[in-house]
C-alpha positions as CSV (number, residue, x, y, z in Angstrom):
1,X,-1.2,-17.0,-15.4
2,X,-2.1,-20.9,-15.3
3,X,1.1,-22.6,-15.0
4,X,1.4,-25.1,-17.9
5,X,1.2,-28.7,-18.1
6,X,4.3,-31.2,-18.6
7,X,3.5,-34.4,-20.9
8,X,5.1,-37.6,-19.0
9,X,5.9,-40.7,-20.9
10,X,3.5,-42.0,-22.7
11,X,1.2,-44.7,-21.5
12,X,0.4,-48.0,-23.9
13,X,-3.2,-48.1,-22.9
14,X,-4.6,-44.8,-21.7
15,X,-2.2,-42.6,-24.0
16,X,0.2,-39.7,-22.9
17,X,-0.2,-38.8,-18.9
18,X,-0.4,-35.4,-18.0
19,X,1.4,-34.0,-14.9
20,X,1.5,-30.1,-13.5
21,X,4.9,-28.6,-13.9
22,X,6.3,-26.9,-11.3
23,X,4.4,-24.4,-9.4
24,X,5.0,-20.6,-10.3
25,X,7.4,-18.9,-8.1
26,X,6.7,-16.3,-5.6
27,X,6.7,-16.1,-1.5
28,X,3.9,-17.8,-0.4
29,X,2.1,-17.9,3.1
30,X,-0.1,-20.9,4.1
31,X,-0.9,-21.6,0.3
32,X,-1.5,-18.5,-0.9
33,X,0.7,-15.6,-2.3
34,X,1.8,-12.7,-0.6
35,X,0.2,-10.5,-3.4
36,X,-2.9,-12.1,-3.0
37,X,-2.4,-11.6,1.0
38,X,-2.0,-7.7,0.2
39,X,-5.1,-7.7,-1.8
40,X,-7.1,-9.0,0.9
41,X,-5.8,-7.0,3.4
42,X,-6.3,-3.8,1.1
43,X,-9.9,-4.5,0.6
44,X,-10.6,-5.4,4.2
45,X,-9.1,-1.9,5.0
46,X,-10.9,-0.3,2.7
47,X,-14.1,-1.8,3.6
48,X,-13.4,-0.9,7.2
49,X,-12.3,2.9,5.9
50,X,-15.9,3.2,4.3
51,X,-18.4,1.9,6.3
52,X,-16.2,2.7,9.7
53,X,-18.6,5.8,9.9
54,X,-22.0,3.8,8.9
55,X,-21.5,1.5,12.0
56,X,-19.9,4.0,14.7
57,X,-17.4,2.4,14.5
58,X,-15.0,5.9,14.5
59,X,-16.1,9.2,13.8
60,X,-15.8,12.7,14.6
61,X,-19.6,14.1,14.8
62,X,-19.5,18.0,14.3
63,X,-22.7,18.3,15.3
64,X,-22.2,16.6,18.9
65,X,-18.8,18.3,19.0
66,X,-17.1,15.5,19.9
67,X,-15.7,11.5,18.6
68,X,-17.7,8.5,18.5
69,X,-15.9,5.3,19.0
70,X,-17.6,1.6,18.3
71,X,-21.1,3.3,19.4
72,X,-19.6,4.9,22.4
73,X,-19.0,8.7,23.0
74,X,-15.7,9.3,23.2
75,X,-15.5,13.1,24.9
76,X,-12.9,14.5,26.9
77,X,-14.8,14.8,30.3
78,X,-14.7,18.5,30.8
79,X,-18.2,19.1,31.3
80,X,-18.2,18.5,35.1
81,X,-15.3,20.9,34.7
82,X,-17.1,23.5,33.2
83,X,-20.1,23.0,35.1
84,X,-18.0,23.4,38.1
85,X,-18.5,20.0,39.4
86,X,-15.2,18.8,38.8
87,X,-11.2,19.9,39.9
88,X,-8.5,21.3,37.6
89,X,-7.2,18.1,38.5
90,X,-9.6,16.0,37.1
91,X,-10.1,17.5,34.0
92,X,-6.2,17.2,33.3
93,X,-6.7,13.3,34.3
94,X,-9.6,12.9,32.1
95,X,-7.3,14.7,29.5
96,X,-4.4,12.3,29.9
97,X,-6.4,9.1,30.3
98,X,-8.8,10.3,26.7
99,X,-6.8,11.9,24.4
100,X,-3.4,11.9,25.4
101,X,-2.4,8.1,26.1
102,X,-5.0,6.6,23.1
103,X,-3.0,8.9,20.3
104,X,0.1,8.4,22.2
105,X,-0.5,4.6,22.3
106,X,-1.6,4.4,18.2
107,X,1.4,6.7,17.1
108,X,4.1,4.4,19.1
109,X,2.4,1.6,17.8
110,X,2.9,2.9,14.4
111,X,6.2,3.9,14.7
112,X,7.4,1.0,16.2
113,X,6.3,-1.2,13.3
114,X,7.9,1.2,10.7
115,X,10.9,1.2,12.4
116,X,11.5,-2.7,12.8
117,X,9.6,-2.9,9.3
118,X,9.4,-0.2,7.2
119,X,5.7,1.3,5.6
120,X,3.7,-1.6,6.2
121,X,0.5,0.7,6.3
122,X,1.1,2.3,3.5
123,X,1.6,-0.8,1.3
124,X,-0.6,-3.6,3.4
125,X,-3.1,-1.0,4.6
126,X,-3.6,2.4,3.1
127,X,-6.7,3.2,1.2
128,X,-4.9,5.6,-0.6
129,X,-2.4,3.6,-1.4
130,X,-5.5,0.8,-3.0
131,X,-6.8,3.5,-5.4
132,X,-2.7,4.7,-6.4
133,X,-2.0,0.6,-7.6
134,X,-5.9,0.3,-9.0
135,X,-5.3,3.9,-11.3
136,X,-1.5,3.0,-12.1
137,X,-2.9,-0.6,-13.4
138,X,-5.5,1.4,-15.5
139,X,-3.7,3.8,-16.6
140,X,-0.6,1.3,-17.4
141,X,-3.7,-0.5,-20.1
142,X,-4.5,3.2,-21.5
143,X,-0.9,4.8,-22.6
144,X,1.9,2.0,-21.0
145,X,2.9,3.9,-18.2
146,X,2.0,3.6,-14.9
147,X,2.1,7.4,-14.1
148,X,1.3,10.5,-16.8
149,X,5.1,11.5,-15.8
150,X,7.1,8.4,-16.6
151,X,9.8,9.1,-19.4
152,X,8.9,5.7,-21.4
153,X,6.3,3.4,-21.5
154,X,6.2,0.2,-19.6
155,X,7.3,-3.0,-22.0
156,X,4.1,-5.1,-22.2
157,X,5.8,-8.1,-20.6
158,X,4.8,-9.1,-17.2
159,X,7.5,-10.8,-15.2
160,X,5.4,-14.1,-15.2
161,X,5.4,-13.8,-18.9
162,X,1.8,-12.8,-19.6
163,X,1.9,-9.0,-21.7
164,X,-0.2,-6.4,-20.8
165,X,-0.3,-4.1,-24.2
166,X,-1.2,-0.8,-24.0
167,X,-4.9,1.1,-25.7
168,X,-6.1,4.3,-25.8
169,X,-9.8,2.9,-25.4
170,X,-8.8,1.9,-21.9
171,X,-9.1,6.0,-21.4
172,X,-12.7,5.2,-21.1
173,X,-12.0,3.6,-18.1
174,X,-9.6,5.4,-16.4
175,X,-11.6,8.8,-16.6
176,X,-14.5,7.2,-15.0
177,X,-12.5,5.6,-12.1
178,X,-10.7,8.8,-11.0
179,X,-13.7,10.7,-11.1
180,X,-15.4,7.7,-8.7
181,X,-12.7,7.6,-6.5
182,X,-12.9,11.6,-5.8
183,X,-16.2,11.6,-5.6
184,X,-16.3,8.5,-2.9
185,X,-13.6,9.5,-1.1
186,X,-15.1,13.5,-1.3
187,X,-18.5,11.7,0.4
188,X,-16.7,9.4,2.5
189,X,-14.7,12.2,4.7
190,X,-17.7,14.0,5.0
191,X,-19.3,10.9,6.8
192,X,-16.5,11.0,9.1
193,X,-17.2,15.0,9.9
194,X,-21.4,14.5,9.9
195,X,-23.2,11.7,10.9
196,X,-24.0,9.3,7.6
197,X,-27.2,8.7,7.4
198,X,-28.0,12.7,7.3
199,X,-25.2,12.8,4.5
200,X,-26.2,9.3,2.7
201,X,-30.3,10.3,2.7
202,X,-29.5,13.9,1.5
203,X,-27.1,12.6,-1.4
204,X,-30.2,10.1,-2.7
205,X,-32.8,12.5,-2.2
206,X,-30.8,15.0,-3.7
207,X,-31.4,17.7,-0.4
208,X,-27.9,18.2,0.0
209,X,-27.3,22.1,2.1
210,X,-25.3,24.2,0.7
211,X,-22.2,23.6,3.0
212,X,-22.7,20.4,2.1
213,X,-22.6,20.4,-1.5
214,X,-19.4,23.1,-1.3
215,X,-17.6,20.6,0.8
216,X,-18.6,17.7,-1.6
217,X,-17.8,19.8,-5.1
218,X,-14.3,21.0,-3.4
219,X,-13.4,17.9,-1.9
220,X,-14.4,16.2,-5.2
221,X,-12.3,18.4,-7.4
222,X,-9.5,17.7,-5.1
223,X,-9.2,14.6,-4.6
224,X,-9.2,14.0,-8.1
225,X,-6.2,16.4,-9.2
226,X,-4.3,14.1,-6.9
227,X,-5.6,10.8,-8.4
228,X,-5.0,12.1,-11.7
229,X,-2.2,14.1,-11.5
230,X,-0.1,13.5,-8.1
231,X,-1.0,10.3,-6.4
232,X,2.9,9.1,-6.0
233,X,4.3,12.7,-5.2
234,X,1.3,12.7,-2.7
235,X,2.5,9.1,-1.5
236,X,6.1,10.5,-1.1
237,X,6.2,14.1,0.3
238,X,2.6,15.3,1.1
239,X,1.2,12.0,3.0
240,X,2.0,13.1,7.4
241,X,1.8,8.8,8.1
242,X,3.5,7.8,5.0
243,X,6.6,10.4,5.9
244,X,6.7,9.7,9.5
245,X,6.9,6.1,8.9
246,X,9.7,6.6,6.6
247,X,11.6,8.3,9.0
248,X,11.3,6.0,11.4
249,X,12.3,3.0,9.1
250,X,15.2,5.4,7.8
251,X,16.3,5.5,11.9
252,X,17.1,1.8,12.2
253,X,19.6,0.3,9.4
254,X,18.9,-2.8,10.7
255,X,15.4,-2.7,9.8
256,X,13.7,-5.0,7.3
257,X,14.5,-3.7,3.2
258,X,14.7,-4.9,0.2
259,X,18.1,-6.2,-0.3
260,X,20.1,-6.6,-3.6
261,X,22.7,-9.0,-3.9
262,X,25.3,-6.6,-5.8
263,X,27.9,-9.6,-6.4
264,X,25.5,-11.2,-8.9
265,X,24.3,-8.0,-10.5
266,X,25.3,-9.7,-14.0
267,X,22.3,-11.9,-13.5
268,X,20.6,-8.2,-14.1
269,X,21.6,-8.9,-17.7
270,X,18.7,-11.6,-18.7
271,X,16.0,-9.3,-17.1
272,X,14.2,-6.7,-18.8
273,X,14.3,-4.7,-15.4
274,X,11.3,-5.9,-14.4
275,X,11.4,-5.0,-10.8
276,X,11.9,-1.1,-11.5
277,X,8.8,-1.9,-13.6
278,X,6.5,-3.4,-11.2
279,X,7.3,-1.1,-8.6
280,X,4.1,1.0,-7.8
281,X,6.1,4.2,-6.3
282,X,8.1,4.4,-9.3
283,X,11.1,3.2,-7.3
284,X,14.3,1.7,-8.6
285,X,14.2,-1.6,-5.7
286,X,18.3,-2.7,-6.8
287,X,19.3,1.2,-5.2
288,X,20.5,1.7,-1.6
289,X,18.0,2.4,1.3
290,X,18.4,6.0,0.9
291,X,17.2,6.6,-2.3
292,X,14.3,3.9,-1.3
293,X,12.8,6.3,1.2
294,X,9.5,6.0,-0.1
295,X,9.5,2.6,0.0
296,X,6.2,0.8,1.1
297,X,7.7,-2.9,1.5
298,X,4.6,-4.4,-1.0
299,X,7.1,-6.8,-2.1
300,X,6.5,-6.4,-6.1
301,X,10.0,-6.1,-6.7
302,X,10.9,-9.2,-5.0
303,X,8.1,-11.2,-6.5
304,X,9.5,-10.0,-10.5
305,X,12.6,-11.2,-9.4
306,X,11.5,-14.5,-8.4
307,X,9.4,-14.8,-12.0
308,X,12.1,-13.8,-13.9
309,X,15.0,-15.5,-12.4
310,X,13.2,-19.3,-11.7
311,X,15.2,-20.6,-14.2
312,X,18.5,-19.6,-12.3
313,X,20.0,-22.9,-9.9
314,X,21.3,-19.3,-7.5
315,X,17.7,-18.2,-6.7
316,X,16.6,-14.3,-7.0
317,X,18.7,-11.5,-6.5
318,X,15.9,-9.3,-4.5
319,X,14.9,-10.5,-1.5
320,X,13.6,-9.1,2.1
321,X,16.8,-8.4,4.0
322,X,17.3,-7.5,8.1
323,X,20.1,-7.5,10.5
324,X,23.7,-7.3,8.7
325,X,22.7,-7.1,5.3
326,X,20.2,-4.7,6.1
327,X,22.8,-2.9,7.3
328,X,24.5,-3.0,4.2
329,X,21.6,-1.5,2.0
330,X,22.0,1.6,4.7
331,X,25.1,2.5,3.3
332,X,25.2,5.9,1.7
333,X,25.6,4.6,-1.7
334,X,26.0,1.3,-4.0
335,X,29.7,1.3,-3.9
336,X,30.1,1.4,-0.1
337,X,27.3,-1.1,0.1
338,X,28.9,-4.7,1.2
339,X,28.3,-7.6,-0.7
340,X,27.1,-10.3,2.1
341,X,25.2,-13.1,1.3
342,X,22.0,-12.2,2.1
343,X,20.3,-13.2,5.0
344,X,16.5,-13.7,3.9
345,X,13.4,-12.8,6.0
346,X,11.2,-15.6,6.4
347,X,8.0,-14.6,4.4
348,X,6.5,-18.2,3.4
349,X,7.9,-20.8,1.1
350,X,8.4,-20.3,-2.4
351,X,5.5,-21.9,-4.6
C-alpha cells in the first residue's frame, strides 16, 4: 500500500505543498523490506530447483546409474574396484572422500544454521514452502481462510490496512494453480531421476513410455492431495529437512525466535490479532518456543506487529529475540516465561 501524502502549510504563490508522510514500518535491509528479500530469495530458489536438472547442475541420472554435479560425474569410484584394479582400501577412500564427507559437510551445514537460527530453509528457501504461501494467499481470496481446516475465516483487514475480502470466483483460480503446481513439480522430479531433455521432448511430442506417464499421473495426483489438502501438516510432521531443522533449533534456547514482550500484552488489545493471521503455518507467534516448533522464522508476525502498532511511542511487541530473552521464550510455558526487555536481532532499520 502507497503510503499517503501529508499537506504542509500552505504556500501564497504556488498553493498547498505536498510532503510524504512517514515511511511504512517494517524491518528493512539496504532499502528494501525483508518480505520483499524473502520473495526474491524464494524465486531464485525456485528457479534454481527447476532448471537445476536442465543445466547439470545436480541430478541423479538413472540411466547412468549415478549423480551429475555442475556437468561433472559425480560416481563413487568403485569401478577400478570392481574391475580389480583397485584395493579395498581405495574404494573405502573414494567412499569417504564422495559420498560420505559432501552429505556429511551439507547436513552440518544445515544443522548448524537451524540451530543458531531456526528453519531458515524452510521459510527463505524451500520450494515447497513458495507454492504453501502462493495457495494459502489464493485460497485466503476464494473462502477467507488461508487453509480448508481453519475454524473461521480470516478478517479482510491487512495489518497495513489494505482488506483483502474474500469470493468464491477466486475458486477459478485456485483449482488451476494446484493442479499446475502438481503437475510441475510431478515433471520436475522426474528430470531429477531421467535426464531432461528425454523427459521435456517426450512431454511436447506427447511420446511419453509408459513408466513414464505412471510416474507422471501418480506423482501428479500426489502432489496435489498435499497442495490441496495437507500442505501445512506436510510442512510440520511429514517434511525430513523441515523436522530436523526443528529439532536442532529446539536444542539451543538461546537460538534466534520470535520473542513476545508479555509485560505489554495489553497493547494486544488495539490489534485484531493480526500476527496469528498472517502467519503462514497457522502458528499463534505470541506462544512460547515450544508450541512454535514449526516455526519457519519468515518474519510475518513481526512485520503485522510493526503495521499495527506504528502508532505506539513503545514500538512493537514481536520482535526477533537471541541470547537471554531467547531463553526466556524456551521456557515450558507462558507463565514461567520471564518478562525481559527484549534484546532485538539486528535485521535492518525500520522504514
Amino acid at each position: 500500500m502507497n503510503a499517503p501524502l501529508k499537506v504542509a502549510r500552505e504556500h501564497p504563490e504556488t498553493g498547498p505543498r505536498v510532503a510524504p508522510a512517514a515511511p511504512a514500518p517494517g524491518k528493512r535491509w539496504l532499502g528494501i523490506g525483508l518480505q520483499r528479500w524473502r520473495q526474491m530469495t524464494q524465486a531464485g530458489f525456485f528457479l534454481l530447483f527447476v532448471f537445476a536438472p536442465v543445466f547439470d547442475i545436480f541430478r541423479l541420472d538413472l540411466n547412468l546409474k549415478h549423480f551429475i554435479l555442475f556437468g561433472f560425474d559425480w560416481t563413487l569410484g568403485l569401478d577400478d574396484f570392481l574391475a580389480g584394479r583397485a584395493s579395498a582400501g581405495q574404494a573405502s577412500l573414494n567412499i569417504v572422500l564422495r559420498a560420505f564427507l559432501p552429505l556429511a559437510g551439507v547436513a552440518g551445514t544445515l544443522i548448524y544454521v537451524s540451530w543458531k537460527w531456526g528453519r531458515l530453509y524452510c521459510g527463505w528457501l524451500c520450494p515447497h514452502f513458495s507454492i504453501v504461501e502462493t495457495i494459502n494467499q489464493t485460497l485466503r481470496r476464494a473462502i477467507g481462510k488461508q487453509s480448508l481446516w481453519d475454524a473461521k475465516r480470516l478478517p479482510a483487514r491487512n495489518p497495513d490496512g489494505s482488506e483483502t475480502k474474500h469470493d468464491a470466483i477466486w475458486w477459478f483460480a485456485v483449482m488451476p494453480l494446484v493442479v499446475f503446481c502438481a503437475v510441475l513439480w510431478a515433471v520436475v522430479l522426474l528430470t531429477y531421476l531421467l535426464p531432461p531433455a528425454e523427459i521435456y521432448g517426450n512431454i511436447w511430442h506427447g511420446t511419453l513410455t509408459r513408466n513414464q506417464s505412471i510416474f507422471l499421473g501418480a506423482a501428479s495426483i500426489a502432489f496435489f492431495v498435499e497442495f490441496m489438502f495437507a500442505r501445512h501438516l506436510f510442512c510440520r510432521y511429514a517434511c525430513a529437512v523441515g523436522f530436523f531443522q526443528s529439532l536442532a533449533w529446539m536444542g539451543n534456547d538461546k537460538a534466534m525466535v520470535v520473542g513476545f514482550q508479555r509485560e505489554r500484552a495489553k497493547d494486544c488489545s488495539t490489534c485484531f490479532s493480526a500476527c496469528d493471521h498472517v502467519c503462514p503455518m497457522r502458528l499463534n507467534p505470541r506462544n512460547v518456543k515450544r508450541m512454535m516448533f514449526a516455526c519457519v522464522q519468515c518474519g510475518q508476525c513481526v512485520d503485522a506487529c510493526d503495521h499495527t502498532q506504528a502508532d505506539n511511542p513503545k514500538g512493537a511487541l514481536l520482535d526477533w529475540v537471541q541470547d537471554l530473552r531467547a531463553e526466556s521464550e524456551a521456557a515450558f510455558n507462558m507463565r514461567e516465561a520471564r518478562t525481559i526487555k527484549i534484546t532485538p536481532v539486528s535485521t535492518g532499520d525500520k522504514e
